[in-house]
C-alpha positions in Angstrom: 98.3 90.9 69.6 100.5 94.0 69.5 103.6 95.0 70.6 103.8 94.8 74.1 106.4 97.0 76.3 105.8 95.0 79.2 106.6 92.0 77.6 109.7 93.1 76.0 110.8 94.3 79.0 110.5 91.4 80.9 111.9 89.8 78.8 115.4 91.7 77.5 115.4 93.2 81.5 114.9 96.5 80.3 112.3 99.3 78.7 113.2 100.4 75.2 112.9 103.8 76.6 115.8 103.4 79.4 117.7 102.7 76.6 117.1 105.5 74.6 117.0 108.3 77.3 119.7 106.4 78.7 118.9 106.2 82.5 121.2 105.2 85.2 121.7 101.5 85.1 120.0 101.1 88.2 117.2 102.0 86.8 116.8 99.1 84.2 113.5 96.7 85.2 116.3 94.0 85.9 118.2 96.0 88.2 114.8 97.3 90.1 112.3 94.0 90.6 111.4 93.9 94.2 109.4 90.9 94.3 108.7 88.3 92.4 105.6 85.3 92.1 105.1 82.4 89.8 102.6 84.7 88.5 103.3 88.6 89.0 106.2 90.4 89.7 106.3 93.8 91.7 108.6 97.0 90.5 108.5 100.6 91.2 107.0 102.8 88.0 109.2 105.3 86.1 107.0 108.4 86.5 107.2 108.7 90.1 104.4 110.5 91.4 106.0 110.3 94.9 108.8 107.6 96.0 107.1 104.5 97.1 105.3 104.0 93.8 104.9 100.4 92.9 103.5 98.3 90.0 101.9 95.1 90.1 101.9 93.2 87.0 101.3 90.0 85.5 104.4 88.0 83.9 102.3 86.8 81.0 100.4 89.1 78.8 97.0 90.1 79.9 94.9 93.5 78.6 94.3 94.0 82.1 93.5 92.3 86.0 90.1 91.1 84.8 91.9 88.8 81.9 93.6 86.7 84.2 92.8 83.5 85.1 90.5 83.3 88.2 92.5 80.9 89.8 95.5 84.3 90.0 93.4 85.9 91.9 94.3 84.7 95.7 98.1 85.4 94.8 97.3 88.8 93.0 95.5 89.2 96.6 98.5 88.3 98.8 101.2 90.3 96.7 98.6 93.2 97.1 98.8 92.9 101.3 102.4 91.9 101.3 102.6 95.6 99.2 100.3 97.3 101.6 102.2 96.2 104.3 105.7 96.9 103.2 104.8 100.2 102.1 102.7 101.1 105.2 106.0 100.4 107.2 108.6 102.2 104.9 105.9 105.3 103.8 102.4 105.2 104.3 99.3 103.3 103.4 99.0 102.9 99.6 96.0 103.5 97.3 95.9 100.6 94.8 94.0 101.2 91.3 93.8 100.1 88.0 92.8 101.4 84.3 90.6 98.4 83.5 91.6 97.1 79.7 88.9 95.6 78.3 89.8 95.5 74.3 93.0 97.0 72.4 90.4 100.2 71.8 88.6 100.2 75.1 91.2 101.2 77.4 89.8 102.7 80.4 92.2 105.0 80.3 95.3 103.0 80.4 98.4 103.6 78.3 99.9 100.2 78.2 97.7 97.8 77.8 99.5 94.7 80.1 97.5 93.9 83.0 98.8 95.6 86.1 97.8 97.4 89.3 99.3 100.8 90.6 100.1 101.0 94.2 101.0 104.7 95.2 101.6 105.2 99.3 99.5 109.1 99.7 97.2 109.5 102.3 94.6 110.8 100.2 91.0 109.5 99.2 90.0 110.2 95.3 86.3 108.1 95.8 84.5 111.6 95.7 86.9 112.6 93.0 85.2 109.0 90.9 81.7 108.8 92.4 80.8 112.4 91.0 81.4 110.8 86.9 81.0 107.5 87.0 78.8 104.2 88.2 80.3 102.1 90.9 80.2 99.7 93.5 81.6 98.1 96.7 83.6 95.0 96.3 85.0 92.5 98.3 86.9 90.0 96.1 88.5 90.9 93.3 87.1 88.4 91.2 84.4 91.2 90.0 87.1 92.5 88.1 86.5 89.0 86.3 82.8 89.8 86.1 83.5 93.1 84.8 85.9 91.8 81.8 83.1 89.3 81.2 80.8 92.7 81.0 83.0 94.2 78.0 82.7 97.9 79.6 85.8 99.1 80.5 86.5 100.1 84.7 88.9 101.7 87.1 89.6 99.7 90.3 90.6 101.4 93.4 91.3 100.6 97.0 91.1 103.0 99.6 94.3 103.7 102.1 91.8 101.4 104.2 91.5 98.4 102.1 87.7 99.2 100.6 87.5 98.5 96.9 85.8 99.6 94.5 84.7 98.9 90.9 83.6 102.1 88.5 82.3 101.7 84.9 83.9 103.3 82.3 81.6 103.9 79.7 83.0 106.4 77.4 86.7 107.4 76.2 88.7 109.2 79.6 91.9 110.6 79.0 95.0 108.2 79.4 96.5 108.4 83.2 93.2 109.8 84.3 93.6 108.6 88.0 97.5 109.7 88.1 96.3 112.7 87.1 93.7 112.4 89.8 95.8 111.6 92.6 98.6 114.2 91.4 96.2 117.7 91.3 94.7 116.2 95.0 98.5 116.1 96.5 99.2 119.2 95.0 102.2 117.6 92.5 99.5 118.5 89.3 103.5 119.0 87.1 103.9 115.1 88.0 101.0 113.5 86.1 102.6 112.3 83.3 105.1 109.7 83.5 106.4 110.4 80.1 107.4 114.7 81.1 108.2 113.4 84.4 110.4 110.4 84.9 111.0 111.0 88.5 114.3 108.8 88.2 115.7 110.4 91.2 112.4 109.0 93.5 112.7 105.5 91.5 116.2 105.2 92.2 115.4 106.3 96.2 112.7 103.7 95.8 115.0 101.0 94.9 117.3 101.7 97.9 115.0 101.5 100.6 112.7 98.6 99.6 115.3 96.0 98.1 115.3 93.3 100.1 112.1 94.5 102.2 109.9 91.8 100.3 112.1 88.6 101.6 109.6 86.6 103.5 
């Protein structure tokens, strides 16, 4: 397996790249977890599209949500409402999506390659944005993102402000962040795409202040 940022991160409480660019303490993965499972643990993103923006992701290493065990899936399902909900109250309804990691080299257009879902409260809808390039279908359960690992074709998975999912196929190489990229030309943020020219530390740290504590049941 390779190096995994994710990992290390949970592990030593911080991303080598706080370090390095030296962000405001706050900032630090250990100083910014919101919510925590036996399984996942919930944190908002550096590369802050808009405050609000959350990851989802598994504590132990996985290439992406369809790697998990099966038996996850009914928690990965309640974090995701207990996320909807919190951020419905505090912003608005989130879209949830994934780059679907299928193999080190099959990507889906994910950077890190650690299984975990993006939840991003905009009241936008990007399924005609998907539908018009790639193959997809209406899901229910998110065990089809099982299915789809089992498949070895790479996926996004999104979920509509409403709570409708969907499951795209991914057949060829997509540029990395495609659905950030995506969501950021729709809201008309197109500058924000790129987590890595656009830290949004000042929205993360904004995120932090209003949604600590917001997740104890």
């Amino acid at each position: 397996m390779n190096e995994c940022p994710y990992c290390d991160a949970f592990e030593k409480g911080c991303f080598e790249f706080e370090k390095k660019n030296n962000l405001p303490s706050k900032a630090y993965l250990k100083n910014r977890i919101l919510y925590e499972t036996k399984n996942f643990i919930v944190f908002p993103t550096v590369g802050q599209i808009v405050e609000g923006y959350l990851l989802i992701a598994s504590k132990k290493h996985f290439l992406g949500m369809g790697q998990i065990p099966k038996r996850q899936y009914s928690e990965l399902n309640f974090i995701c409402k207990k996320v909807r909900n919190i951020l419905t109250e505090e912003y608005t309804s989130p879209l949830f999506f994934e780059h679907g990691v299928i193999s080190e080299v099959k990507k889906g257009g994910c950077c890190i390659t650690h299984a975990h879902f993006h939840a991003i409260p905009v009241k936008i809808d990007i399924l005609h944005e998907l539908v018009n390039h790639f193959e997809y279908q209406r899901i229910k359960s998110l065990d089809s993102l099982k299915k789809q690992f089992d498949k070895g074709i790479p996926y996004f998975f999104y979920e509509s402000n409403y709570g409708e999912r969907y499951l795209f196929e991914i057949p060829e190489i997509v540029p990395s962040q495609y659905i950030r990229k995506v969501i950021a030309v729709k809201i008309g943020k197109p500058e924000r795409w790129d987590w890595k020219s656009c830290l949004g530390i000042v929205e993360l740290l904004r995120t932090i202040e209003k949604l600590k504590g917001k997740f104890v049941s």
